[in-house]
N, C-alpha and C positions, 0 to 999 in steps of 0.2 A: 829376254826378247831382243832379237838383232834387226836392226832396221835393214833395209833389202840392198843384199849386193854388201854390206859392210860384213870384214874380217872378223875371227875371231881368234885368238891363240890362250891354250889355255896350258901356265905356266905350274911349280910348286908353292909358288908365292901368293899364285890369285891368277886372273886374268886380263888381255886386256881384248878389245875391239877397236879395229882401224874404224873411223867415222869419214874420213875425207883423204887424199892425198893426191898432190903436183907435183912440179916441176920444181916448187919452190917452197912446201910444207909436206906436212902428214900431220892429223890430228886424229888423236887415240883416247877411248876411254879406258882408264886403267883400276881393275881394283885389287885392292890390297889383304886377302884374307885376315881375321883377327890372330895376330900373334907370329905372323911372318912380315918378312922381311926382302925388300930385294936385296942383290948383290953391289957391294961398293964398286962403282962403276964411272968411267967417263967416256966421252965421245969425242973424236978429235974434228969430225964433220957437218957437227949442228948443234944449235943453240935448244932450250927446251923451256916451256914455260909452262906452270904448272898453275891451275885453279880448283878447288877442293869442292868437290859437290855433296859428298857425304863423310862423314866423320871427321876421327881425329888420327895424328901420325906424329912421332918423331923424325923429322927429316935431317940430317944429315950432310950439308955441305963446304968441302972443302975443310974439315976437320972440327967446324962449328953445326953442333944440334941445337937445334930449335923446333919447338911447336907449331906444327902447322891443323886449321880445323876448317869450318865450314863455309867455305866465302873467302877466304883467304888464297892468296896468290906468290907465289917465289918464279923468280928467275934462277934458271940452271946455264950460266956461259958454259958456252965449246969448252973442251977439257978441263972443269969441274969435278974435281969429283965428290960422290953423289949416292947417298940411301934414304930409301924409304923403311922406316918402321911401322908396323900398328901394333898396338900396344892396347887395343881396344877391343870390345866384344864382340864387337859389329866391323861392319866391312867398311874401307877408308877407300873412297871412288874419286878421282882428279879423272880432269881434261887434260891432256897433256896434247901444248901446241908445239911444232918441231919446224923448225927455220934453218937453214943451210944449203949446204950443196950438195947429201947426200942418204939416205934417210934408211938403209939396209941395217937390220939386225947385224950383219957384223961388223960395224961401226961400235960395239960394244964391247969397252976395254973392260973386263972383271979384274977389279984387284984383289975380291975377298968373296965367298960365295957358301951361304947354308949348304946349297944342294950339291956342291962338287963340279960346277959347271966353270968352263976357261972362257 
């Protein structure tokens, strides 16, 4: 279910949905299929903070993996780079808040990508 007027984009990995966006943010619901993954990625034009609403994930920053799960929160700084895993049965759902100067999908540096995407 999409609340009214909010985005939806549906990827290999999962989907997300735009919730809000300015001048000075975008904030996105993102979920994460069981057993993909996104692409190792960074942004050179916005900061990104992520809070976990449902499951569990391996995330992936800057060369350190750590667990992330329900309630929990990670900072992604500007040119970070940056993956999500699930590794889980169930679908791994984050808020993701996005802060900078520019908030366009081709802000998205892929270094590594399942699906063959640049």
């Amino acid at each position: 279910m999409t609340q009214e007027g909010a985005r939806e984009d549906h990827r290999p990995w999962g989907w997300y949905q735009v919730l809000a966006e300015g001048s000075s943010h975008k904030i996105k619901r993102i979920t994460v299929y069981p057993g993909k993954r996104l692409s190792l990625q960074r942004h050179q034009l916005r900061d990104e903070h992520w809070f976990v609403l449902e499951g569990e994930a391996v995330v992936t920053r800057n060369g350190e993996e750590m667990a992330l799960s329900k309630g929990q929160s990670l900072d992604i700084p500007q040119g970070s780079l940056h993956r999500i895993f699930n590794p889980g049965k169930g679908d791994f759902v984050i808020l993701e808040i996005q802060t900078g100067t520019y908030f366009g999908e081709d802000d998205i540096e892929r270094i590594e990508d399942d699906f063959g995407r640049r």
